[in-house]
N, C-alpha and C positions, 0 to 999 in steps of 0.2 A: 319024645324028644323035645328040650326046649328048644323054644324060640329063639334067635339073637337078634338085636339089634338089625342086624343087616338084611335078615331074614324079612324083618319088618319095613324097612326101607325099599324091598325088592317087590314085598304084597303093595306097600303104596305106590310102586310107579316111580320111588325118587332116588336120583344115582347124585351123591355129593360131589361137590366139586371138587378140585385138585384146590388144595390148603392156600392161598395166596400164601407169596412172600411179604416177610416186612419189608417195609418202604424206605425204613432210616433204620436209628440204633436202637432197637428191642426185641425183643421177643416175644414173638406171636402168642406161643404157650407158655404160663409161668406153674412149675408145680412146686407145692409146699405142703407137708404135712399130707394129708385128704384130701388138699383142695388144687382146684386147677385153674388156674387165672385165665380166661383170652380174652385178647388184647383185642379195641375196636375194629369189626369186619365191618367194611364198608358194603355199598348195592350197588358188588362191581363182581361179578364173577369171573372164573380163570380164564375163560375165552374174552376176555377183554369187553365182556358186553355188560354197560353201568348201565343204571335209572339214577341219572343224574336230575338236577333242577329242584325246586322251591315249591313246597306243597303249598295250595292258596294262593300261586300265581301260574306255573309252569305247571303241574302236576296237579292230577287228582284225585281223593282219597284213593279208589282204587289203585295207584301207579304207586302209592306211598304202604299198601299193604303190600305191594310184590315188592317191595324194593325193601321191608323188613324182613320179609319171608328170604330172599338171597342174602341177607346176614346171618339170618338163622343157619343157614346150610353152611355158610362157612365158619361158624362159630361149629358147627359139629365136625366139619372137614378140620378147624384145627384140633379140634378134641385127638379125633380119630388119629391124629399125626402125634401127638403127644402124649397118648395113654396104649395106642398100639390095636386097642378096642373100645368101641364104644356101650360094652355089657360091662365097661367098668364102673360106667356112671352110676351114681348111687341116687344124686337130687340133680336138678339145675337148682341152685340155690337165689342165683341174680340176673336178671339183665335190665341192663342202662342201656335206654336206648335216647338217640339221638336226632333229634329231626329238623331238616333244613325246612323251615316253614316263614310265611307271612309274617308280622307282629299280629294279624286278626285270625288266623287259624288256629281253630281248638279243640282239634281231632287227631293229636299226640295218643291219646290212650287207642281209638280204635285202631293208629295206623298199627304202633307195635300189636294189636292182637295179628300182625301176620306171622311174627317172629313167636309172639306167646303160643298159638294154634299148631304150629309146628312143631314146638316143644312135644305138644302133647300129643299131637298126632304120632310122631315117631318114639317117644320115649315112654307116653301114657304116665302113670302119675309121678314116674321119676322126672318129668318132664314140669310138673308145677313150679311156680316160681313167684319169689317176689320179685318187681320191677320199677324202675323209673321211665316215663314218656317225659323227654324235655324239650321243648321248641328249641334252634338256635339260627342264627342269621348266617353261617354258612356252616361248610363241613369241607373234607380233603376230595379234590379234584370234583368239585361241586356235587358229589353223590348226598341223593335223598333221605338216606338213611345210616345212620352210624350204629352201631350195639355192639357191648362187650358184655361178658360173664364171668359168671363163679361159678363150680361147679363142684361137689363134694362127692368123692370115691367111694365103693364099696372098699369093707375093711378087708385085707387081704390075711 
């Protein structure tokens, strides 16, 4: 019997969150072609509980690895809302991630390995990706962490 995705979710221990809704006018998931756009998950899960605050004053690396790691799950949580299954994924192709930090903090690249590890832990090498870490001086409702994706289908 294979495996699926969920099945793999269930051996780690991890139940995805309920998809947030958009905040304004867009859309959460864009599909085109192959691919599947989601739009930036912030480090705010569906129970209303964020990792909010400024890595290098308020937070620390640790706090800024989990608070990548609940984007990642909601970048699958909107997957999973706009493909129906996530054994449809083929690559993570991208994530941008974003991080509310100091102007002297320079640990963008480890904090996104919570979101990159994730990736891989649950998707394995569908899960590889390229990425951007980018410091910025704030983010929406002061969360730690912002990330969005690309995501390329299996051909059906």
């Amino acid at each position: 019997m294979q495996n699926t995705i969920n099945d793999r979710l269930n051996a780690l221990g991890i139940k995805l969150p309920d998809a947030p809704a958009s905040i304004a006018n867009y859309k959460p998931g864009m599909l085109t072609g192959n691919l599947l756009f989601i739009a930036c998950q912030i480090s705010k899960t569906s129970e209303d509980e964020a990792i909010v605050g400024c890595l290098g004053q308020d937070l620390v690396l640790e706090q800024g690895i989990a608070a990548a790691r609940i984007c990642a799950l909601n970048i699958l949580a909107q997957a999973q809302v706009a493909l129906g299954s996530l054994d449809l994924i083929e690559q993570v192709i991208r994530l941008n991630g974003f991080i509310n930090a100091t102007h002297d903090f320079t640990n963008h690249a480890k904090v996104m390995n919570g979101a990159s590890d994730l990736m891989v832990e649950v998707l394995g090498e569908s899960g590889l990706h390229t990425r951007i870490a980018v410091g910025v001086s704030s983010l929406p409702f002061g969360c730690a962490v912002e990330i969005d994706a690309i995501i390329a289908l299996k051909e059906s």
